[in-house]
C-alpha positions in Angstrom: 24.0 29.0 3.7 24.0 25.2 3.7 23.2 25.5 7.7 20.6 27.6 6.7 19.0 24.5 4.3 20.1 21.9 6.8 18.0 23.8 9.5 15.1 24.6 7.5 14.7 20.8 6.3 15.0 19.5 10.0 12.3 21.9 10.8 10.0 20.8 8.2 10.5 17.4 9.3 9.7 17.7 12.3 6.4 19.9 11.5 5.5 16.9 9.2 6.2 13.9 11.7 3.5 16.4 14.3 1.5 16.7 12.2 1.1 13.0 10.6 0.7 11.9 13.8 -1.8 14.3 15.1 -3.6 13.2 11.6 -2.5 9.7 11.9 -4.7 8.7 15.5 -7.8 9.5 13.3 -7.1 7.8 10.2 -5.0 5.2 11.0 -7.3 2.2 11.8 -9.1 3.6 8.0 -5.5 3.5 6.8 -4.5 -0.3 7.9 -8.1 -1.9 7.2 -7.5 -0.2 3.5 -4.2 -1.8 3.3 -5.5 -5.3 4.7 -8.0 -5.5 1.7 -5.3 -4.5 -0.5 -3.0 -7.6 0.6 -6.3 -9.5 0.6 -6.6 -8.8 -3.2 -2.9 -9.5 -4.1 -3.0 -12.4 -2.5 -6.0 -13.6 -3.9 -4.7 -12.8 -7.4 -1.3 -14.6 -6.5 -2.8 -17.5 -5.3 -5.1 -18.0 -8.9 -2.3 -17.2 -11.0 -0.1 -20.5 -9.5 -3.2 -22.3 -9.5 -4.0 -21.2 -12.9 -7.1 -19.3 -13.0 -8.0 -16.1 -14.5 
């Protein structure tokens, strides 16, 4: 029975690592200039909280 979990979770893994990066060649450059402006912001609102602005 626990071969039987074992297996089934390896196979979903691998289904979902196909199919993320089938997806992945599409979205990707989306998906990194999303997170750039995100680090953009946090680092914005780091740098005027040290310097002591809003």
């Amino acid at each position: 029975m626990l071969w039987w979990i074992i297996g089934i979770a390896v196979l979903f893994g691998v289904l979902n690592g196909l199919l993320r990066r089938k997806f992945s060649k599409n979205s990707f450059e989306a998906g990194n200039q999303n997170e750039r402006q995100i680090q953009e912001e946090e680092r914005v609102k780091a740098g005027s909280w040290f310097t002591g602005g809003q």
